[in-house]
C-alpha positions in Angstrom: 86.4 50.3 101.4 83.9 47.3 101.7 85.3 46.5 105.0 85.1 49.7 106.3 81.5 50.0 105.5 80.6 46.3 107.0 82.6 47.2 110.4 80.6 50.3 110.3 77.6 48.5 109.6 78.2 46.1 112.6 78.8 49.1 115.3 75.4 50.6 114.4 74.0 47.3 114.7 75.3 47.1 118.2 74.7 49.8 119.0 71.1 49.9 118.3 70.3 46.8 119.8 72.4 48.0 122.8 70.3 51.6 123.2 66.6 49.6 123.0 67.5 47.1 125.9 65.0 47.8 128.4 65.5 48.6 131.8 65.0 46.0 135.1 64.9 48.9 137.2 62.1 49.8 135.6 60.0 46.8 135.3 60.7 46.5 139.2 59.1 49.7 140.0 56.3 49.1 138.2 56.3 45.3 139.5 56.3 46.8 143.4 53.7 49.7 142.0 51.3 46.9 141.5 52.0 44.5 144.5 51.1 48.0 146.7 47.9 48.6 145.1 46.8 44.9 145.4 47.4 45.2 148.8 45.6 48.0 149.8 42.6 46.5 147.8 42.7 43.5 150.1 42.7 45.6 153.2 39.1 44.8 154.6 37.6 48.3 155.1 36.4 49.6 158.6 32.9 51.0 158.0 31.9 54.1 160.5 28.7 54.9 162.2 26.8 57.6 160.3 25.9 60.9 161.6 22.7 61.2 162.9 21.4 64.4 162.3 18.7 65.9 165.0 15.7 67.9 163.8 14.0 70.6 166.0 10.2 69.7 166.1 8.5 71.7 164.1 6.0 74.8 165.9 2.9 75.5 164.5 1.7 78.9 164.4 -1.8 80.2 163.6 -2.4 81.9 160.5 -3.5 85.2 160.8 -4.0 86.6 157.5 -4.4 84.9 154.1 -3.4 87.2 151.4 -4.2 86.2 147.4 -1.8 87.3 145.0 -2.7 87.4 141.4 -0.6 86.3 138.7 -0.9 89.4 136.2 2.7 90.8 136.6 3.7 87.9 135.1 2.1 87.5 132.1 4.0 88.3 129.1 3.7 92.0 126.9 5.2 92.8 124.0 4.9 96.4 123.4 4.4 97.6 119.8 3.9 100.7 118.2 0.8 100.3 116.4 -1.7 102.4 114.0 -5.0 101.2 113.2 -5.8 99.8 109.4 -9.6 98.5 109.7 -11.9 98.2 112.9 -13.3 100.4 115.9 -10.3 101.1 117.7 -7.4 99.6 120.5 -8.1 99.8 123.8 -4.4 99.2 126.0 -4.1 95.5 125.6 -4.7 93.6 122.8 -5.2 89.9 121.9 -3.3 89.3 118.6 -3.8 86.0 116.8 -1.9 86.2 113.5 1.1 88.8 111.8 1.6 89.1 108.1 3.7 90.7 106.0 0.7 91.1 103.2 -2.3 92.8 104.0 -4.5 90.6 102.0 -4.0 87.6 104.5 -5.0 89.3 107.6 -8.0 90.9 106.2 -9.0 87.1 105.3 -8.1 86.4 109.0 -9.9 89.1 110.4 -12.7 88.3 108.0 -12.8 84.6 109.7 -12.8 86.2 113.0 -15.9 88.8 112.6 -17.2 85.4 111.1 -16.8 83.9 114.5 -18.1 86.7 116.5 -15.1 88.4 117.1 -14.5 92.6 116.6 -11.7 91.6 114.5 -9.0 95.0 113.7 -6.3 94.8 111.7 -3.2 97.0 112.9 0.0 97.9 111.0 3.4 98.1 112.9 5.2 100.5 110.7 8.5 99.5 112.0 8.6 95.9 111.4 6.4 96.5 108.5 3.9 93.7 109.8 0.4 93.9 109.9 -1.3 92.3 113.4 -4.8 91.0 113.5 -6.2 91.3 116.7 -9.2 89.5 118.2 -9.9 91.0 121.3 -8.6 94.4 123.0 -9.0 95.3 126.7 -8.5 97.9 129.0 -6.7 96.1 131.3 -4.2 93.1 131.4 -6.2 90.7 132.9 -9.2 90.6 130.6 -6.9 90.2 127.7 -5.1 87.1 129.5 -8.1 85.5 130.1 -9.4 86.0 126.3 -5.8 85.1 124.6 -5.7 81.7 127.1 -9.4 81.5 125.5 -8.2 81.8 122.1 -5.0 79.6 122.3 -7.3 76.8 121.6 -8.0 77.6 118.0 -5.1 80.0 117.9 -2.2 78.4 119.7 0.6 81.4 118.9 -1.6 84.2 120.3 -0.3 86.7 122.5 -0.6 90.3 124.2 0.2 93.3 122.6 0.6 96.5 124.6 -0.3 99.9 122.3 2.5 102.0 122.8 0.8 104.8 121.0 
């Protein structure tokens, strides 16, 4: 039995030293692989003439009309529906400075702003349950611009409200 089990022994042995011997075939692909790419690296390189590219001249033409375009369609709305807590009324565009969720902090915010020489209102947005403190309102959208960019200074969050009332 002990023989039978070294002979076995011995044939794996064989022939797992016999299934790991590596190839020639393939060491001589990769070999000739190599050789190629040296080759082509050695090649010097032929170097072509650019394209030159031909411009028209460019034709002046008088100007005829100058038209001024003002910015105000760009400037950003957010359009609320609002109702008035304390002051003398919206107007259609509104500069709001601060929004708080406790009506004691924007009456001392509006209180700072009348303070300032503002006609500070306080405004309640029943659906977000936020009161707004507005500095400034304006009948149209380009006053209010001017006076939020005016108020950024001290009041860098301010922004335009739009009374959807």
């Amino acid at each position: 039995m002990k023989k039978s089990m070294v002979l076995c022994a011995c044939l794996c042995a064989a022939m797992v030293f016999t299934g790991c011997k590596s190839s020639e075939s393939a060491y001589k692909k990769a070999y000739e692989k190599a050789k190629a790419q040296q080759a082509v690296q050695q090649q010097p390189t032929v170097t072509e003439q650019p394209e030159t590219n031909v411009v028209a001249p460019l034709q002046q033409t008088p100007v005829t009309e100058t038209k001024v375009v003002d910015n105000n369609d760009n400037i950003q709305v957010r359009q609320e529906k609002v109702s008035l807590v304390d002051g003398a009324g919206l107007k259609e565009y509104s500069v709001v400075v601060g929004s708080f969720g406790v009506k004691a902090n924007a009456d001392g915010l509006q209180q700072r702003l009348k303070d300032a020489g503002y006609a500070a209102q306080v405004v309640k947005n029943v659906d977000r349950n936020m009161y707004r403190v507005v500095a400034s309102t304006f009948a149209n959208k380009a006053d209010a611009a001017a006076s939020r960019d005016q108020l950024r200074s001290q009041y860098p969050d301010a922004w335009l409200l739009y009374n959807a009332n």
